[in-house]
N, C-alpha and C positions, 0 to 999 in steps of 0.2 A: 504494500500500500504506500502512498506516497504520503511524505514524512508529516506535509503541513496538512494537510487531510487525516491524518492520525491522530498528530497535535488539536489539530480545534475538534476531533471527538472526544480528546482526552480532558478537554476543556468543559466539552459538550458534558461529560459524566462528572466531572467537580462543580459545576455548577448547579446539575441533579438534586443536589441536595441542599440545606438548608443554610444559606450564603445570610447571614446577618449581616452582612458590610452592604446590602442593598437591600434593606428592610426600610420601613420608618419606623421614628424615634418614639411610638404609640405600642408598636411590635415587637422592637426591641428591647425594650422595657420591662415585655414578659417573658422572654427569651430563659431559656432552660440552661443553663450556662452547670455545667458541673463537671468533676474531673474524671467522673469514674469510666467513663467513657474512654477518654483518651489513655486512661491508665490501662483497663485491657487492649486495646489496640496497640500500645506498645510491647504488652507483653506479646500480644499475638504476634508482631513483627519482629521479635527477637528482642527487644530494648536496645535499640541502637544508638537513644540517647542517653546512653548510660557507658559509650566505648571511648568517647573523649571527653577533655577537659571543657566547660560554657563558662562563659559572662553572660550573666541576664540582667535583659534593661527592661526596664519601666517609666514610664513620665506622663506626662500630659505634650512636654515641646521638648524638642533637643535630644529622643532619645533613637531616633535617626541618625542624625550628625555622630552623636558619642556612640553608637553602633558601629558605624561603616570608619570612624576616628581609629579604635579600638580592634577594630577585623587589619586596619590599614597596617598599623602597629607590630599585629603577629604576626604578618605575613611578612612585613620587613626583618623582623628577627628570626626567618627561617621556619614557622611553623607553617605549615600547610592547614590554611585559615577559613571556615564558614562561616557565613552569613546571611542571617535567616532575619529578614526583613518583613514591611504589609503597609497600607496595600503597593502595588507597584502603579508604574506610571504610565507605561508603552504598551508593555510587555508579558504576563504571568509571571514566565521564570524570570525575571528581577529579582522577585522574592528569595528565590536561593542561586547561594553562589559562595565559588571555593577560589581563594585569592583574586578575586575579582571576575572569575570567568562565571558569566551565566548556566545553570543549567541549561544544556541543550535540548529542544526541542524534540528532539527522538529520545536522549534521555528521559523527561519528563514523561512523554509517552508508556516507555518503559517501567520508570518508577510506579506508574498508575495503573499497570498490568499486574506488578508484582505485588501492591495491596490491596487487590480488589476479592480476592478470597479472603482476605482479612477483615476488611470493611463493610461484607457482607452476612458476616455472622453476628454482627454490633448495631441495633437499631438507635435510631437518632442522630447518628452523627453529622456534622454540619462539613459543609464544604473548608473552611478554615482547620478544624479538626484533622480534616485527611491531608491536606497542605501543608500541615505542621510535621505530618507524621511522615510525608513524604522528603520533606528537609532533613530531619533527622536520619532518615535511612538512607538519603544520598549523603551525607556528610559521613555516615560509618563507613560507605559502600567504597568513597574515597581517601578513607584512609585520614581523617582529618587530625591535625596536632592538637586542635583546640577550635573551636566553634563560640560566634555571638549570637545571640539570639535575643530577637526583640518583643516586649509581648507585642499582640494586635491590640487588647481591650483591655483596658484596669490591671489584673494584673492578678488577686488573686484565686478567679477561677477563670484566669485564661487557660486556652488550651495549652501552652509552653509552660504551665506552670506545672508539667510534672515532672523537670530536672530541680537535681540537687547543684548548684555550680558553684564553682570558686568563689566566685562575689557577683554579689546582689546589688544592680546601679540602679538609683532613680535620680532622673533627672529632674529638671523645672515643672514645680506643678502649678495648676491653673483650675480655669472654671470649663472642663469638656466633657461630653456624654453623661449630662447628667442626669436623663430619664434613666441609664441604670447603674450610675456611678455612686449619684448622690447629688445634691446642690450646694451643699457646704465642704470647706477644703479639708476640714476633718475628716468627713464620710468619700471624699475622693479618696486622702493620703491613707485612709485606714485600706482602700480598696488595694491600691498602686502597692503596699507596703506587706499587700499578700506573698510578694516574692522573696521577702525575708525569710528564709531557712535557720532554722537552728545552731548557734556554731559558726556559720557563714558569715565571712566579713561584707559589710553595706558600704556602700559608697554614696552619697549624696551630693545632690549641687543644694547651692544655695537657698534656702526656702522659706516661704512665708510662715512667720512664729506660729499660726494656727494648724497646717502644716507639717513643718520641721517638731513639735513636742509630740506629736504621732506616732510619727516615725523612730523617733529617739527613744519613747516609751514601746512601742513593739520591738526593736530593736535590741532591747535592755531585758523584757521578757523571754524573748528566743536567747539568750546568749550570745548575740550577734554582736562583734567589735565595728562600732558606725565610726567614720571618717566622713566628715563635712565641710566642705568644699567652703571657705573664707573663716573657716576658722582653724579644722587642723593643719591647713595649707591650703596659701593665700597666693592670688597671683594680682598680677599686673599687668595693662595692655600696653606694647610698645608702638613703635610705628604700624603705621596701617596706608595701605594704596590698594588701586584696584586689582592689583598682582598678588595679593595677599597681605596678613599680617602678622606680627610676632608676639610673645606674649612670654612672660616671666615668672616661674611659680616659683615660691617661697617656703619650704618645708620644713620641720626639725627631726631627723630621723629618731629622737628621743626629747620627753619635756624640757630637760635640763640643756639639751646639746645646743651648738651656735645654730642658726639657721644658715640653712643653704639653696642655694639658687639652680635652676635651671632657666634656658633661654629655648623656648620650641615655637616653630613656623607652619602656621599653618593655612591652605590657599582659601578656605572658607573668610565669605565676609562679616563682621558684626560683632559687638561686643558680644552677644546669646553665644556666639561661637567661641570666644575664649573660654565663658565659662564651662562650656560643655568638652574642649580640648582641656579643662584641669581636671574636668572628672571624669574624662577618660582617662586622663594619666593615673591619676590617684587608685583608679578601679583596678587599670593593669601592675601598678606597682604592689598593690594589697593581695590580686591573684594568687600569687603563690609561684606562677608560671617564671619561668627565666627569662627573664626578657630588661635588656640592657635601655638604659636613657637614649644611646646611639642610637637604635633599632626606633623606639619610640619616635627620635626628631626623624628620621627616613621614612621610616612607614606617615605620618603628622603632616610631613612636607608636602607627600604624593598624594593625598584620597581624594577620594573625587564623590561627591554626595550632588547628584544634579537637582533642581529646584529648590537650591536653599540658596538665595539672593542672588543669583544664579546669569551672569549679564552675557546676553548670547551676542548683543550687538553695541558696542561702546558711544557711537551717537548718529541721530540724539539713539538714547540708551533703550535698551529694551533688557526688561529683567523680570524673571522665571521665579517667581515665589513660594512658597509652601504655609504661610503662616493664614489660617484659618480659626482663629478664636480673637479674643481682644487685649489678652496679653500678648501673642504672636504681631497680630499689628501693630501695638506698642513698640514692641522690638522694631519692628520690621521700619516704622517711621524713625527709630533713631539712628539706625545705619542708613537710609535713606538721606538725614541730613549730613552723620558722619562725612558724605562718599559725595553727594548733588546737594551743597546745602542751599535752600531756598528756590527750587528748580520745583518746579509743576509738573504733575502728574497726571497721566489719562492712565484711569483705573480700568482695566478689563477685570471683572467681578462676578463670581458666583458663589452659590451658598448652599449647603444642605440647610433642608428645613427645622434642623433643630439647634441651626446655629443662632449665633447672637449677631446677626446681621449690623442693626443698630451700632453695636458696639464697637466692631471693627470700623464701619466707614467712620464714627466721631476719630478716631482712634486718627486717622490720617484729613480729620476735615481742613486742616489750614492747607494741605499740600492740592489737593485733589481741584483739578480742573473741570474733571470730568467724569461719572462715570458710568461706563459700557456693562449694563448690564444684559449677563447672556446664562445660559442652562447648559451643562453636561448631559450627558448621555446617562443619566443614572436617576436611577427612581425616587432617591430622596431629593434631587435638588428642586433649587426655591422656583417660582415662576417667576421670569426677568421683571412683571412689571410688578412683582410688590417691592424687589430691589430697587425700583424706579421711585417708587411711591416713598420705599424707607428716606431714599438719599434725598430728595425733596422736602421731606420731614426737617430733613437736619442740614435745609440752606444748601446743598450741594447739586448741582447741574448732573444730570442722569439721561439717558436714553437707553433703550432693549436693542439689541441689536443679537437676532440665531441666525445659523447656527454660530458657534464658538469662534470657528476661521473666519468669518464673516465681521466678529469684532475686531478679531487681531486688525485684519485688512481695514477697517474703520480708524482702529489706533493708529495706525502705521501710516495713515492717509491724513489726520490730523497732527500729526506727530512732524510729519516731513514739511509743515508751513511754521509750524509755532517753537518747535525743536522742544516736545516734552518729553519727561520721562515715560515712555510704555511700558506698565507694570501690571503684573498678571497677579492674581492674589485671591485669597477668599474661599480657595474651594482645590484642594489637590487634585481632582476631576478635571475641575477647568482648567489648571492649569499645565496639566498631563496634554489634553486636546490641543489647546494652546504651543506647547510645543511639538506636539505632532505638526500643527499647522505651520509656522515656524520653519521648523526643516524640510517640509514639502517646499514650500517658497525657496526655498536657499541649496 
C-alpha cells in the first residue's frame, strides 16, 4: 500500500476514538480522564516507559520551550534523546521524535499496527491515550538514553502521568482549561503538581504565591526535594537581538558555598524564555543524568521550538506566535516592545471558545492597529464575528476575514503600505494554518 495512504488511515483509526483536544469546553468538563487505563495498556505493551530514563513537564506556558530546551541539551551531550510533545502544528508525528528526527510516517503506521491488538482489548480509551503509548514504544523501540515528555492536560491524571522520572518540571502557571482544571490557581497548581512523585526531585519556575505554596506543600508531603527557579538559583538577562539572547544563572552548589555563574545562549526570543532556559537547566542539572554545562550551552544554543515569537520575515516583520491565554499575551507584548518598541500591529486572531478572548486582545490594546479576525479548522474555535464584536468592545479596529490564508494575504496587503508588524496569535490552530499558509507563498 502506498505509504501516505497508510498514514492518513493510521490517522483515520487515532482519531476513531475519543480525541478531547476537539471536544468543547461543556464536554470536556465531563470527560472521564483516569489512569487505569493507560496503566494496563502499558503493561499490555511490555512497559516501555519504564526502559529509559524521563523529565516530565507540566505548566500552563513555557513547558514546550523547556521541553524541546531540555531534549536539545541531551542530545548535545551524546544521549540518544525523545521527545514527546501535543498538540503538533503541520504534522501528527511532531508529537514524537528522537534527537530531533520526526517519527516517520510508515513508522507511525507501523507503530499503530503493532498496538492495535492491545488497544483492542481496553474499552474507552481516547485517541491521546494510544499516542502517548505509541511515543513511549517508539522511544524503547529506538533504543533511547533518556526521553522528555510533556503532559497534554493538567497533569495529574494525564495520560503521561504513569512514568516514575528523574525530575518533575512545572513551568509558569496561569489561568487555562478551566472547565476541568479548576478556576483558581490553587485548584490549577494542585492539578499541574499531580506529577510530583514520591522521592522525585521538582523543578519549578517562578510562581504566583497562591500557586508556588501548592506546590511546595505537595512537594514536602511526597518527599520531593523542590528547587525554584529565583530563588535557589537566580539568573539574569544579558544582551538580547533578533539572533538571539544570552542569559546568566547564579547558583550555590551548597547554602554556605560562594555563588557561581554560568553564561548560556539561547536562539528563542523573550524574557518567558530565559526563565524557562533556567528551568530547564536547573531540571537537567537535578536529573541525576550526566550531563556537563558544555553539552547544556550546545544543545541551549541549537533548539529550534517553531511558533514561539517565531519571525519568518524581518520587514516589515511577520511573527509566528503561540501565546493563547492573557498571561501569554502579556508576555508576548513585552518582547514585542523588547525587539519593535512602539511599532503597530495587524493582529491575525483566533480563539477557542473557552478562551478569554477579552483578555488577550486588552493585553496588547495600545499596540494593535488592527484586528483580522478568522477560524481554524477545529471544532472549538470562536466565530470571527464575536472576535469582531469583543475587539470593538475594547476600542480596537477589527474585521472577519476566512478562511485563515485569506487573512494572512489581508495582513500582508496592509502591512506592505503602513510597514506593521504581522503577528499571528491567539489560537495555536490558527497559527499552525497560518504558517502552513506562509510557506505555500514562499
Amino acid at each position: 500500500m502506498d505509504t501516505e495512504l497508510a498514514y492518513n488511515q493510521a490517522l483515520d483509526y487515532l482519531y476513531s476514538f475519543v480525541d478531547y483536544s476537539l471536544k468543547k469546553s461543556s464536554e470536556l468538563a465531563k470527560a472521564d480522564f483516569n489512569l487505569e487505563r493507560m496503566r494496563e495498556l502499558m503493561i499490555l505493551l511490555g512497559s516501555p516507559e519504564q526502559q529509559y530514563p524521563i523529565l516530565h513537564v507540566a505548566g500552563t506556558k513555557g513547558k514546550g520551550s523547556t521541553s524541546a530546551l531540555m531534549a536539545s541539551a541531551l542530545s548535545a551531550a551524546g544521549f540518544r534523546t525523545g521527545l514527546y510533545t501535543s498538540p503538533h502544528l503541520q504534522d501528527y508525528v511532531e508529537r514524537i521524535q528522537v534527537d530531533g528526527q520526526l517519527v516517520s510516517h510508515a513508522q507511525l503506521v507501523e507503530l499503530v499496527e503493532q498496538v492495535k491488538p492491545a488497544v483492542a482489548k481496553i474499552p474507552k480509551l481516547t485517541t491521546f491515550e494510544i499516542t502517548t503509548a505509541i511515543g513511549f514504544l517508539h522511544f524503547a523501540q529506538q533504543n533511547v538514553g533518556s526521553a522528555v515528555i510533556e503532559v497534554g492536560l493538567g497533569g495529574r491524571l494525564d495520560a503521561t502521568n504513569v512514568v516514575t522520572p528523574r525530575v518533575a518540571v512545572i513551568t509558569s502557571l496561569s489561568y487555562d482549561h478551566m472547565a476541568v482544571l479548576g478556576n483558581t490557581l490553587t485548584l490549577i497548581a494542585g492539578e499541574k503538581a499531580g506529577i510530583i512523585k514520591p522521592g522525585v526531585p521538582v523543578v519549578s519556575s517562578p510562581q504566583k504565591d497562591e500557586a508556588r505554596v501548592v506546590l511546595e506543600k505537595i512537594a514536602a508531603e511526597r518527599n520531593a526535594p523542590l528547587t525554584l527557579v529565583g530563588r535557589e538559583l537566580t539568573f539574569e538577562r544579558g544582551e538580547h537581538s533578533l539572533e538571539g539572547q544570552t542569559l546568566t544563572i547564579l547558583y550555590r552548589q551548597t547554602p554556605d558555598s560562594n555563588p557561581k555563574s554560568v553564561i548560556l545562549r539561547i536562539p528563542l526570543l523573550g524574557q518567558h524564555q530565559v526563565v524557562n532556559a533556567t528551568t530547564a537547566y536547573a531540571a537537567l542539572q537535578v536529573s541525576g543524568l550526566n550531563i556537563s554545562v558544555e553539552a547544556i550551552a550546545r544543545g541551549f544554543a541549537k533548539v529550534k521550538w517553531p511558533c514561539r515569537f517565531e519571525i519568518v520575515r524581518r520587514e516589515p516583520p511577520v511573527i509566528l506566535d503561540s501565546a493563547h491565554n492573557q498571561d501569554s499575551f502579556e508576555k508576548l507584548g513585552q518582547t514585542l516592545e523588547d525587539f519593535f518598541p512602539g511599532r503597530k500591529v495587524i493582529l491575525i486572531f483566533g480563539s477557542s471558545e473557552d478562551k478569554d478572548g477579552s483578555g488577550m486582545l486588552a493585553a496588547l490594546k495600545g499596540r494593535l492597529k488592527l484586528v483580522l479576525a478568522t477560524q481554524a479548522n477545529h471544532p472549538r474555535a470562536l466565530e470571527p464575528a464575536i472576535i469582531v464584536a469583543t475587539a470593538e468592545r475594547l476600542g480596537i479596529g477589527a474585521e472577519a476575514v476566512l478562511p485563515v490564508e485569506a487573512a494572512l494575504a489581508r495582513a500582508l496587503e496592509l502591512a506592505a503600505s503602513g510597514g506593521e508588524i504581522v503577528l499571528s496569535a491567539g489560537s495555536m490552530f490558527v497559527t499552525a494554518e497560518v504558517k502552513t499558509a506562509w510557506e505555500k507563498r514562499n
